[in-house]
PQR file of N, CA, C, O and H, with PARSE charges and radii, in Angstrom:
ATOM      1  N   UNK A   1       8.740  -5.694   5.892 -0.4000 1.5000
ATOM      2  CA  UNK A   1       9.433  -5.100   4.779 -0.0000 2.0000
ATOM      3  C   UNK A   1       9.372  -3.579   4.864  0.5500 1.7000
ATOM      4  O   UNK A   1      10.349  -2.912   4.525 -0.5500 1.4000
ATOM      5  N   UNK A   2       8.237  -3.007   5.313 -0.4000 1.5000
ATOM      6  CA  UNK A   2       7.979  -1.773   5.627 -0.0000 2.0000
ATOM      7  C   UNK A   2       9.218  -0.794   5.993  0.5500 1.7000
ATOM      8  O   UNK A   2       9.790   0.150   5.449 -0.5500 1.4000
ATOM      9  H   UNK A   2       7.443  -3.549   5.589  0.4000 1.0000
ATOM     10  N   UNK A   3       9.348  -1.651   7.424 -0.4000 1.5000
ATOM     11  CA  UNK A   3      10.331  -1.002   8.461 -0.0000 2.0000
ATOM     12  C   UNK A   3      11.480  -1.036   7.794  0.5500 1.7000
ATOM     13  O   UNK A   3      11.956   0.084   7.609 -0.5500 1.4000
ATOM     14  H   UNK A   3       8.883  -2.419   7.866  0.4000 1.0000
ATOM     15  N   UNK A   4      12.546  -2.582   7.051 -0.4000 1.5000
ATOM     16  CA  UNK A   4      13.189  -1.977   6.445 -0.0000 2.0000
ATOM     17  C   UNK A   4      13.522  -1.184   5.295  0.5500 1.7000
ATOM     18  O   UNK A   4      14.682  -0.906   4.991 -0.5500 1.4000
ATOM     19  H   UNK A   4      12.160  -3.492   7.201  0.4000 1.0000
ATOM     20  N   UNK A   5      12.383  -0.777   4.578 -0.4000 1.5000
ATOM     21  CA  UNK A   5      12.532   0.363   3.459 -0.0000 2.0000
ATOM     22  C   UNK A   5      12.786   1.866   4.068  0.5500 1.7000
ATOM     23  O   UNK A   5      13.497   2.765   3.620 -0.5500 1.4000
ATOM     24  H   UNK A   5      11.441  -1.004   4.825  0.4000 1.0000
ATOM     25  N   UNK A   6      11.985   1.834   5.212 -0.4000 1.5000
ATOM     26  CA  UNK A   6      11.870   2.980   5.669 -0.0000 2.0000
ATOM     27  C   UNK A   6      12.898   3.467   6.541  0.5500 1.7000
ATOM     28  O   UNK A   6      13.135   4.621   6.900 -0.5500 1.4000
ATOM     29  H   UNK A   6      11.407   1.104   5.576  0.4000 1.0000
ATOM     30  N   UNK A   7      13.554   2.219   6.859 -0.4000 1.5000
ATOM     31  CA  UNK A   7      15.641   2.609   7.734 -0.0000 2.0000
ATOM     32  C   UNK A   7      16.045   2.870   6.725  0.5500 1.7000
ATOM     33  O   UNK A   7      16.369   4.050   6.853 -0.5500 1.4000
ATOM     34  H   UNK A   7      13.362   1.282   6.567  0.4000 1.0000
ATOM     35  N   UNK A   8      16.366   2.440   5.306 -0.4000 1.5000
ATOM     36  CA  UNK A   8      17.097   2.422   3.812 -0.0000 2.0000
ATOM     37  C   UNK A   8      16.688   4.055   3.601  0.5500 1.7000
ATOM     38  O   UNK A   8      17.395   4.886   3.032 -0.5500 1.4000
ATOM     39  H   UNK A   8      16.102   1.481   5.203  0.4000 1.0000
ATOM     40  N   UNK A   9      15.548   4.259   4.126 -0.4000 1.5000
ATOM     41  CA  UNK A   9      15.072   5.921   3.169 -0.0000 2.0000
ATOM     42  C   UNK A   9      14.306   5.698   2.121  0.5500 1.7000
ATOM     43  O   UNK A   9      13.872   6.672   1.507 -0.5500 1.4000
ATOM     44  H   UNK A   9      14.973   3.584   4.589  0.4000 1.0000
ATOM     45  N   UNK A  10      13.996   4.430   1.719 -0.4000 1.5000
ATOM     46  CA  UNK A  10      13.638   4.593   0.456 -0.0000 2.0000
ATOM     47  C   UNK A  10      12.346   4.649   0.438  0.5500 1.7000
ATOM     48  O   UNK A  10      11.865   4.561   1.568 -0.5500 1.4000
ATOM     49  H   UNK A  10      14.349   3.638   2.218  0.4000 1.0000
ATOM     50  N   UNK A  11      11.339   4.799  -0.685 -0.4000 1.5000
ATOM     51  CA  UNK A  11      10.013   4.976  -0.911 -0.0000 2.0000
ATOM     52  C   UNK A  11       9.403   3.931  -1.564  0.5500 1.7000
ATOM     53  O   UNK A  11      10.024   3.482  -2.528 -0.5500 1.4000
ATOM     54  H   UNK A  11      11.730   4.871  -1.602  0.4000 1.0000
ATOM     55  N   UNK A  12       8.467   3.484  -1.319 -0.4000 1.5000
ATOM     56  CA  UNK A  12       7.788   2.487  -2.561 -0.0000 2.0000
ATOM     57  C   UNK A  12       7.894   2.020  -3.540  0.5500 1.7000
ATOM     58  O   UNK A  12       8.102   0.865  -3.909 -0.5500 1.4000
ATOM     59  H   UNK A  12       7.963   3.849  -0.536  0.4000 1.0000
ATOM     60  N   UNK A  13       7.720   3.131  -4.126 -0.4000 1.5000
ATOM     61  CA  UNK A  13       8.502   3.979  -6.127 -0.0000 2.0000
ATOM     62  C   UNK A  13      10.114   3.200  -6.200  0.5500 1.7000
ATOM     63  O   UNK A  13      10.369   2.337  -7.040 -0.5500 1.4000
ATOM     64  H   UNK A  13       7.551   4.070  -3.826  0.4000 1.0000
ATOM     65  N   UNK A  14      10.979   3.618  -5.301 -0.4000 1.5000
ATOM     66  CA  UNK A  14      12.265   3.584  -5.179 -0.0000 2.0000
ATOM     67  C   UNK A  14      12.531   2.095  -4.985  0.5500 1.7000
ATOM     68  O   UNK A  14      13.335   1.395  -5.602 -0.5500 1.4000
ATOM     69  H   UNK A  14      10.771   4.319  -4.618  0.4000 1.0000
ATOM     70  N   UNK A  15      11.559   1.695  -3.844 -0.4000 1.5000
ATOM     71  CA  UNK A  15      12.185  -0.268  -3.596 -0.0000 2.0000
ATOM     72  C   UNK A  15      11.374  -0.883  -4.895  0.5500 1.7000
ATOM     73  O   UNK A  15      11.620  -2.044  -5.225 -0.5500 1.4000
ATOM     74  H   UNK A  15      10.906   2.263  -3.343  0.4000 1.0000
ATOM     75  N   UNK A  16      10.683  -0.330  -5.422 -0.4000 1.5000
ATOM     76  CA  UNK A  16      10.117  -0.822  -6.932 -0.0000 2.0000
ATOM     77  C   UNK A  16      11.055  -0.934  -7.969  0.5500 1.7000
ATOM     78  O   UNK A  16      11.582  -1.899  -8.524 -0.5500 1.4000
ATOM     79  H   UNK A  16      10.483   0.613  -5.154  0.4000 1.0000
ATOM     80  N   UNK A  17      11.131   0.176  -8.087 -0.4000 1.5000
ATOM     81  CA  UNK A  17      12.449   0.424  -9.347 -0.0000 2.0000
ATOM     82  C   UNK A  17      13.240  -0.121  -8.801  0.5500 1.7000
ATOM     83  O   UNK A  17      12.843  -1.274  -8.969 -0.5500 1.4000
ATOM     84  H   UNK A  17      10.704   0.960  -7.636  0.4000 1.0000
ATOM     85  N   UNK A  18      14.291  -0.214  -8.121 -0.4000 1.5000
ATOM     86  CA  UNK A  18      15.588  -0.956  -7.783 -0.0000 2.0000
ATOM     87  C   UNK A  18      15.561  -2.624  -7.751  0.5500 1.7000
ATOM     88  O   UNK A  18      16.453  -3.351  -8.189 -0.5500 1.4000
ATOM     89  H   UNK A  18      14.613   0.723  -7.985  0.4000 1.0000
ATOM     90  N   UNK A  19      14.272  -3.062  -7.102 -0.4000 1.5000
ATOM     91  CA  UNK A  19      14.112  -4.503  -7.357 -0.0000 2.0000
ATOM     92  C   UNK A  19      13.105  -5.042  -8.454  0.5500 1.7000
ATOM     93  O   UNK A  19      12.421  -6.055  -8.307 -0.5500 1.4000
ATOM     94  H   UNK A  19      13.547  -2.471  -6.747  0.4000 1.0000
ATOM     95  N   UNK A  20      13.108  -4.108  -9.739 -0.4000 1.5000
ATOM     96  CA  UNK A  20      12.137  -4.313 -10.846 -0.0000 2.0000
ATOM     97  C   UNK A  20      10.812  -5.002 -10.598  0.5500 1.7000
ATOM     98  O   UNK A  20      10.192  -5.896 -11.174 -0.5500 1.4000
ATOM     99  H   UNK A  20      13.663  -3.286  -9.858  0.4000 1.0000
ATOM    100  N   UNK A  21      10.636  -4.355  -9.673 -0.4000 1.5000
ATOM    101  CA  UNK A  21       9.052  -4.284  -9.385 -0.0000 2.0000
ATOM    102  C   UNK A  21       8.253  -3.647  -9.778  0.5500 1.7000
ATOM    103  O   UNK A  21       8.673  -2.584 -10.234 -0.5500 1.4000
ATOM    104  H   UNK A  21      11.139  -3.628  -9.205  0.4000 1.0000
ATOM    105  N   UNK A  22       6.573  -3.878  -9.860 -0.4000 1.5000
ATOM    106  CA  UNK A  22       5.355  -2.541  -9.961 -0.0000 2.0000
ATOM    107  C   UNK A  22       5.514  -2.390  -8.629  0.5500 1.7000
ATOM    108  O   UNK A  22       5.754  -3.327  -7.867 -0.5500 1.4000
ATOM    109  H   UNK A  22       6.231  -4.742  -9.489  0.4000 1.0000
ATOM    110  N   UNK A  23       5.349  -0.844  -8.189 -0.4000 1.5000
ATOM    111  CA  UNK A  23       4.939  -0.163  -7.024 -0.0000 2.0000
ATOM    112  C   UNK A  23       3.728  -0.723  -6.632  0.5500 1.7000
ATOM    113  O   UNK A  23       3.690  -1.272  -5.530 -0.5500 1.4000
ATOM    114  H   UNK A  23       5.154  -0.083  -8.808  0.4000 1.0000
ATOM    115  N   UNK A  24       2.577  -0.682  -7.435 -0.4000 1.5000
ATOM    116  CA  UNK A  24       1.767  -1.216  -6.808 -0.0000 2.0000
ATOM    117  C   UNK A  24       1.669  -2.465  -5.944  0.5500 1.7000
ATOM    118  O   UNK A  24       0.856  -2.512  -5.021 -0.5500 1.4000
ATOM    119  H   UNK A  24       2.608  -0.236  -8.330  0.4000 1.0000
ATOM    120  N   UNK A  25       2.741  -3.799  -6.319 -0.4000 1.5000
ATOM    121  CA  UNK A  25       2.592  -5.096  -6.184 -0.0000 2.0000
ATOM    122  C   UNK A  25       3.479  -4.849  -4.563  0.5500 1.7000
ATOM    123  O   UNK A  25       3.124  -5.430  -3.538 -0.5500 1.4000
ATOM    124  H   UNK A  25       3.402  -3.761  -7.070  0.4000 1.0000
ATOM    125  N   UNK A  26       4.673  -3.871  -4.630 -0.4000 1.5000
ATOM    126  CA  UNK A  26       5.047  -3.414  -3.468 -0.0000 2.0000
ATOM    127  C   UNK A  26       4.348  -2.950  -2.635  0.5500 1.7000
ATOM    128  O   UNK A  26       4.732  -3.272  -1.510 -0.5500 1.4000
ATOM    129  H   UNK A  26       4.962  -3.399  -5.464  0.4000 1.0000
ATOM    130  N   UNK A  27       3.177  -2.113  -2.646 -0.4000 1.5000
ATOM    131  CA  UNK A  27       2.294  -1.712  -1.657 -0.0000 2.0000
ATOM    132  C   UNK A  27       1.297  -2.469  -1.517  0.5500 1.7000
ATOM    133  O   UNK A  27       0.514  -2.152  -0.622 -0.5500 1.4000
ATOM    134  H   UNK A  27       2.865  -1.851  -3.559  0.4000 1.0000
ATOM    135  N   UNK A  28       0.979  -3.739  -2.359 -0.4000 1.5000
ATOM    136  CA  UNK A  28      -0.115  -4.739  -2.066 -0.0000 2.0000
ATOM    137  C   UNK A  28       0.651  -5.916  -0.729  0.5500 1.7000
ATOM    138  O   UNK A  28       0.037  -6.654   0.040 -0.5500 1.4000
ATOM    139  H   UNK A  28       1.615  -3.997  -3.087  0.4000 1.0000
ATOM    140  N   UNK A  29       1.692  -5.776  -0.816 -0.4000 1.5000
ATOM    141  CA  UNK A  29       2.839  -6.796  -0.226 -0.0000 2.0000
ATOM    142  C   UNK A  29       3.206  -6.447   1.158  0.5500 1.7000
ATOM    143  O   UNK A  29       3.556  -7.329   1.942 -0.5500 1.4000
ATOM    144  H   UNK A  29       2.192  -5.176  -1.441  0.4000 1.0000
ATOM    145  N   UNK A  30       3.123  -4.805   1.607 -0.4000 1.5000
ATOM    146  CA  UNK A  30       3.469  -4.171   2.069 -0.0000 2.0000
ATOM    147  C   UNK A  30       1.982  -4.130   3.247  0.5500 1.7000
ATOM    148  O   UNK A  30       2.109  -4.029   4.468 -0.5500 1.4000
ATOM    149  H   UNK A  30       2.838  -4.089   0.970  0.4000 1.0000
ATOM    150  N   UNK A  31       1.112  -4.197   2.773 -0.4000 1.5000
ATOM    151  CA  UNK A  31      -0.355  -3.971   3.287 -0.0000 2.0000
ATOM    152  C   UNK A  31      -1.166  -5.484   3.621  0.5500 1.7000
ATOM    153  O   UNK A  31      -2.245  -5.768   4.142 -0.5500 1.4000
ATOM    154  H   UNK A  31       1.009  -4.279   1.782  0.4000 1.0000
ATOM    155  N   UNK A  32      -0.127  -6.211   3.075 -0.4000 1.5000
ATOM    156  CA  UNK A  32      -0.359  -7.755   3.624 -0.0000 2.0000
ATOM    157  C   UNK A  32      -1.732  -8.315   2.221  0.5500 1.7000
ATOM    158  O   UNK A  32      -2.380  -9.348   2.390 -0.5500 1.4000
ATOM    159  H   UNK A  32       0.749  -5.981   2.651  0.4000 1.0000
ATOM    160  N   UNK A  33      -1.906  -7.532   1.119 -0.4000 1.5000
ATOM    161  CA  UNK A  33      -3.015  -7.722   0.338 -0.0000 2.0000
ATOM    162  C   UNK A  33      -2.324  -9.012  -0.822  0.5500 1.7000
ATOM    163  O   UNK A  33      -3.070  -9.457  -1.694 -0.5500 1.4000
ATOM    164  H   UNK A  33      -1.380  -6.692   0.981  0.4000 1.0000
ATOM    165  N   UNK A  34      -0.981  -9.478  -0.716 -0.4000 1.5000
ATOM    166  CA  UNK A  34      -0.543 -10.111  -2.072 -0.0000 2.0000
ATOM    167  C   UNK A  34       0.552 -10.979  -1.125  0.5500 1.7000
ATOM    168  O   UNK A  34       1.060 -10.529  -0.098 -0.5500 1.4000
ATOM    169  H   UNK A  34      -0.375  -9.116  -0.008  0.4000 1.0000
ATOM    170  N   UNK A  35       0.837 -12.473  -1.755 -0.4000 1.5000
ATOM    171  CA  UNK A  35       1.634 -13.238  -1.308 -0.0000 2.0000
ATOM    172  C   UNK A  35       3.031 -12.708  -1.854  0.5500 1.7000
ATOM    173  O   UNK A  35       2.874 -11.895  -2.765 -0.5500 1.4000
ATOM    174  H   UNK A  35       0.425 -12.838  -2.589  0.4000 1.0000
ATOM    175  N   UNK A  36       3.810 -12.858  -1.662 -0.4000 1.5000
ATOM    176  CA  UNK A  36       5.248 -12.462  -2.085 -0.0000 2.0000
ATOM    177  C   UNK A  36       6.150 -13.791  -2.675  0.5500 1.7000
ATOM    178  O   UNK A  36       6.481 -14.745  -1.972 -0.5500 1.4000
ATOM    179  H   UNK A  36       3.937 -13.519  -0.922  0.4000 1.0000
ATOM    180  N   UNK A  37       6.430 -13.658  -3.929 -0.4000 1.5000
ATOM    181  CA  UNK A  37       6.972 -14.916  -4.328 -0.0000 2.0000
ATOM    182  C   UNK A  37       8.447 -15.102  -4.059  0.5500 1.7000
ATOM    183  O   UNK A  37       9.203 -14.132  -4.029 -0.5500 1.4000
ATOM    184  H   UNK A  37       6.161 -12.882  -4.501  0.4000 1.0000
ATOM    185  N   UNK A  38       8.854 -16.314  -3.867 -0.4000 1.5000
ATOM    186  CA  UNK A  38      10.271 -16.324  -3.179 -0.0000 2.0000
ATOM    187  C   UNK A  38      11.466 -15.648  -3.975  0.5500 1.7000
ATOM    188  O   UNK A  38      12.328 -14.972  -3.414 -0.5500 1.4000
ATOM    189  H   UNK A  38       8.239 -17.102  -3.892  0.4000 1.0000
ATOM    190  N   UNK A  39      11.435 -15.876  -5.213 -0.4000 1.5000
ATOM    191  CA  UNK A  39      12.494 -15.003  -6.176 -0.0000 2.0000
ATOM    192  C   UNK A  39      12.467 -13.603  -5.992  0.5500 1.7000
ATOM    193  O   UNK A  39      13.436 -12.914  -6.314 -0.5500 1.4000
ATOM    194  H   UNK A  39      10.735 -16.426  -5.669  0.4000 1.0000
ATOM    195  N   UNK A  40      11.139 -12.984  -5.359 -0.4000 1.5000
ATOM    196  CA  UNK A  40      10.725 -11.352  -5.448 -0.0000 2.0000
ATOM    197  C   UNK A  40      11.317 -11.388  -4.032  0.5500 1.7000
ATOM    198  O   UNK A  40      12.168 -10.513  -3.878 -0.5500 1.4000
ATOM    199  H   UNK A  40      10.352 -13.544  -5.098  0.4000 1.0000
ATOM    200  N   UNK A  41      11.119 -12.094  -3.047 -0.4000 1.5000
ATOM    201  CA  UNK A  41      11.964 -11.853  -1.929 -0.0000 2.0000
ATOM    202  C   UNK A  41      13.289 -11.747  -1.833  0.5500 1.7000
ATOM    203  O   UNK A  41      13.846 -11.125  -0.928 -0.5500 1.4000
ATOM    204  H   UNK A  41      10.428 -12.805  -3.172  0.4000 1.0000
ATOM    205  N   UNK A  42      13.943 -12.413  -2.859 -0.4000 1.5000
ATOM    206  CA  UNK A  42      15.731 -12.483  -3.439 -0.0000 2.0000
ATOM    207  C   UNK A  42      15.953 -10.671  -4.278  0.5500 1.7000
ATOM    208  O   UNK A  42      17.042 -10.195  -4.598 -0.5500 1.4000
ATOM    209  H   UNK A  42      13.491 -12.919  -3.594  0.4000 1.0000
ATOM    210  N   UNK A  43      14.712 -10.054  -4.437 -0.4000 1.5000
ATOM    211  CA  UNK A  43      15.065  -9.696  -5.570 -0.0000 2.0000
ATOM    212  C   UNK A  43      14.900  -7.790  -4.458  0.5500 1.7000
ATOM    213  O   UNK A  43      15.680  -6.840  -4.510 -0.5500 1.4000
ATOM    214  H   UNK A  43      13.827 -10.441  -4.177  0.4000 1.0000
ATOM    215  N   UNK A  44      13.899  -7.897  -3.811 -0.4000 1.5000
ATOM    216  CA  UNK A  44      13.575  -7.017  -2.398 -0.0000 2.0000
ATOM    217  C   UNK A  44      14.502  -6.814  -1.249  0.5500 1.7000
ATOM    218  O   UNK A  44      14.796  -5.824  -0.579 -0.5500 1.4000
ATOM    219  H   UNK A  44      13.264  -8.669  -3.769  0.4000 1.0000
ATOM    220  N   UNK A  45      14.909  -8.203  -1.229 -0.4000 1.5000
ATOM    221  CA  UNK A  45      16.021  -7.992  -0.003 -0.0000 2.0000
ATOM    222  C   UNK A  45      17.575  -7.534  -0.363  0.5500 1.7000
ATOM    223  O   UNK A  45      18.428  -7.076   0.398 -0.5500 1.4000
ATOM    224  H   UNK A  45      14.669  -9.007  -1.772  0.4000 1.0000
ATOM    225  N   UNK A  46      17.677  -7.917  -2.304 -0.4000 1.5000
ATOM    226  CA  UNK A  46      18.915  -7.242  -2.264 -0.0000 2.0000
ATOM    227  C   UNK A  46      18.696  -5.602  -2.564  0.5500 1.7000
ATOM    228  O   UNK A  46      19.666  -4.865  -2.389 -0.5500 1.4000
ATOM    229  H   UNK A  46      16.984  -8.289  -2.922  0.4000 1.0000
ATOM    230  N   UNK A  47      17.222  -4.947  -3.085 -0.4000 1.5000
ATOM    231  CA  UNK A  47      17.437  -4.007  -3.234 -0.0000 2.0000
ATOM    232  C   UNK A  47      17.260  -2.723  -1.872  0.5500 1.7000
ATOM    233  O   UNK A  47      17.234  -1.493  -1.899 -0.5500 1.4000
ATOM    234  H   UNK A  47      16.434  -5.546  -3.226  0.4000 1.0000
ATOM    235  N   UNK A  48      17.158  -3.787  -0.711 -0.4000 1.5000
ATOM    236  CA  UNK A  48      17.167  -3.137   0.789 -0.0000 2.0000
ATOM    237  C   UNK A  48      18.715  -3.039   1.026  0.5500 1.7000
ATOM    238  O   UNK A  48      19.344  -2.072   1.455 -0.5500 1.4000
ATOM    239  H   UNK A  48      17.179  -4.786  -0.689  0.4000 1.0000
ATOM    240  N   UNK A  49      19.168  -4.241   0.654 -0.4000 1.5000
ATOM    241  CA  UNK A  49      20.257  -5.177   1.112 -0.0000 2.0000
ATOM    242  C   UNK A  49      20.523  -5.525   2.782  0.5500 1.7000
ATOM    243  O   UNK A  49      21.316  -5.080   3.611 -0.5500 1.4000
ATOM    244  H   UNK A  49      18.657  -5.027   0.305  0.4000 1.0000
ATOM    245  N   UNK A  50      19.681  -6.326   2.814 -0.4000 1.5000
ATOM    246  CA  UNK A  50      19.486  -7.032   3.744 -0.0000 2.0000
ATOM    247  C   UNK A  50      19.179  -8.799   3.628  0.5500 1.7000
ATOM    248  O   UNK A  50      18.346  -9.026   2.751 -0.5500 1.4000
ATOM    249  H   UNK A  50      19.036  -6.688   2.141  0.4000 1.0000
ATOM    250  N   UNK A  51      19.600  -9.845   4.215 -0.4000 1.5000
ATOM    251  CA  UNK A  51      19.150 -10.778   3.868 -0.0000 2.0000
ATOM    252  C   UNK A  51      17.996 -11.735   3.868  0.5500 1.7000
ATOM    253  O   UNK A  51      17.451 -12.021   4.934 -0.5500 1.4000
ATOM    254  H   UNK A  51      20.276  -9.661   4.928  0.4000 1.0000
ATOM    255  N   UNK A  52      17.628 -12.200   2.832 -0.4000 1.5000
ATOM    256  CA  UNK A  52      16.540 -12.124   2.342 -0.0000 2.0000
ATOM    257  C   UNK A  52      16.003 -13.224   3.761  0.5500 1.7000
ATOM    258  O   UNK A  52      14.787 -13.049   3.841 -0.5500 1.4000
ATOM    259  H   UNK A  52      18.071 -11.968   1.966  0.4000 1.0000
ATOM    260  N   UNK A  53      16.267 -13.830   4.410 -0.4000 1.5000
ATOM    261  CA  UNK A  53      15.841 -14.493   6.095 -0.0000 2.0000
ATOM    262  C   UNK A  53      14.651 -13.403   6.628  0.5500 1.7000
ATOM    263  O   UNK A  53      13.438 -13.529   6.796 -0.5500 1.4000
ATOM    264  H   UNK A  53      17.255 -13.972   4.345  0.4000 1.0000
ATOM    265  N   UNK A  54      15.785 -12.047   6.847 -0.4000 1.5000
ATOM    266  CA  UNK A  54      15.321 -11.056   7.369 -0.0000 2.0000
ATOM    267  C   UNK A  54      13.741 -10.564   7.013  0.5500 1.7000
ATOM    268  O   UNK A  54      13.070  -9.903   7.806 -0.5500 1.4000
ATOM    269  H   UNK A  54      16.771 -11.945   6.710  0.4000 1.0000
ATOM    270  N   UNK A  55      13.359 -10.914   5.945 -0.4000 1.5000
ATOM    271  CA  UNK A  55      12.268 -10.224   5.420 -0.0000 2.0000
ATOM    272  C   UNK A  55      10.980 -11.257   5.410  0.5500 1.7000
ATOM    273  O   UNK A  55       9.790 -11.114   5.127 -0.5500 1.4000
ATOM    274  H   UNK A  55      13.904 -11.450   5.301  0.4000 1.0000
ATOM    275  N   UNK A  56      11.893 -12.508   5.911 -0.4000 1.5000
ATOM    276  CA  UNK A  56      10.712 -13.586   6.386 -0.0000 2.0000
ATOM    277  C   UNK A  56      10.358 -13.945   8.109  0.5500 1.7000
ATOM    278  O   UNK A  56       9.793 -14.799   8.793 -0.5500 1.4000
ATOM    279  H   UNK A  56      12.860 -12.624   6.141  0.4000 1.0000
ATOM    280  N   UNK A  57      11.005 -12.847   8.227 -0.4000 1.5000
ATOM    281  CA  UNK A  57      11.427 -13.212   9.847 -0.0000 2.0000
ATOM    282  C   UNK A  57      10.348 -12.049  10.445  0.5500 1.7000
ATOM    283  O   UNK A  57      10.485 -11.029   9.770 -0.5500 1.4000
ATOM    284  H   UNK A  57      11.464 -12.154   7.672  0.4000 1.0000
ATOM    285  N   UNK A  58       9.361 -11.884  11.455 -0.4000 1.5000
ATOM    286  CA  UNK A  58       9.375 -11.050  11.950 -0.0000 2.0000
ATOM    287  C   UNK A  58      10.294 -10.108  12.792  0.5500 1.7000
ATOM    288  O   UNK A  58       9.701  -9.676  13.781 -0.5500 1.4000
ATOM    289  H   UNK A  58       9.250 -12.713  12.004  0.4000 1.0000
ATOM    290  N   UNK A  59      10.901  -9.902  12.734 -0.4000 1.5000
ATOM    291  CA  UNK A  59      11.868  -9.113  13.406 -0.0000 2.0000
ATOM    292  C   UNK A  59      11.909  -7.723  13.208  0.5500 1.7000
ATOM    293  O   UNK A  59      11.302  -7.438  12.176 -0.5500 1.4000
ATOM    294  H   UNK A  59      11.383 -10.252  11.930  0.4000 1.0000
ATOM    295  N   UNK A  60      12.407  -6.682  13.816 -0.4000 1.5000
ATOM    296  CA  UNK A  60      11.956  -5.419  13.358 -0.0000 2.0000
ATOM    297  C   UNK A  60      13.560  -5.175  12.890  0.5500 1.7000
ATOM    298  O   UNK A  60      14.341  -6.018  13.331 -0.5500 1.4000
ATOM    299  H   UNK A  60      12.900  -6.914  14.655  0.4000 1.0000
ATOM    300  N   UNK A  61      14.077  -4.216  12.127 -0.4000 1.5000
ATOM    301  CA  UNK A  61      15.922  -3.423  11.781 -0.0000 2.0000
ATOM    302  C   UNK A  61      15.757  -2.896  12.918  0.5500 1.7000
ATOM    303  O   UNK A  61      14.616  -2.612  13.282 -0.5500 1.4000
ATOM    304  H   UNK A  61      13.442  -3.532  11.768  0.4000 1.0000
ATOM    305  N   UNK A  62      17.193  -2.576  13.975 -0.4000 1.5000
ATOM    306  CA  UNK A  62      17.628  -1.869  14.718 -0.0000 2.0000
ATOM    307  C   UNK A  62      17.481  -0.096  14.100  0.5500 1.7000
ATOM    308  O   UNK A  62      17.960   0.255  13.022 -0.5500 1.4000
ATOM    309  H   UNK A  62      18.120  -2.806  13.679  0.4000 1.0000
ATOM    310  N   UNK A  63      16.855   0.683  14.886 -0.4000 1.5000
ATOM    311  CA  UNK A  63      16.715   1.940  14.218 -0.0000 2.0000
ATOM    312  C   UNK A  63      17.275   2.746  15.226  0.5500 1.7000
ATOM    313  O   UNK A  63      17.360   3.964  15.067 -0.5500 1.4000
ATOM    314  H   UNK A  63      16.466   0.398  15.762  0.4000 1.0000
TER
END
């Protein structure tokens, strides 16, 4: 999820707010510290916009 926030530009703060998230629960998710629930993955991948596969997939975004 990292990699694609960080092709998007966006910040923590930013993929928080856009997918009505706490920042924090984003950087617990992000750091591998919190499971990610499947609706928050619907809700992350549209505010990357990317599909939400992608964010279960290891795969890295083309950069």
């Amino acid at each position: 999820m990292r990699a694609f926030r960080k092709q998007v530009g966006m910040t923590q703060e930013q993929l928080a707010a856009s997918a009505g998230l706490h920042v924090t629960y984003v950087n617990e998710i992000e750091r591998g510290k919190r499971n990610v629930a499947i609706d928050n993955i619907g809700r992350i991948a549209e505010a990357l916009n990317v599909a939400p596969a992608l964010l279960l997939s290891s795969a890295e975004p083309d950069l």
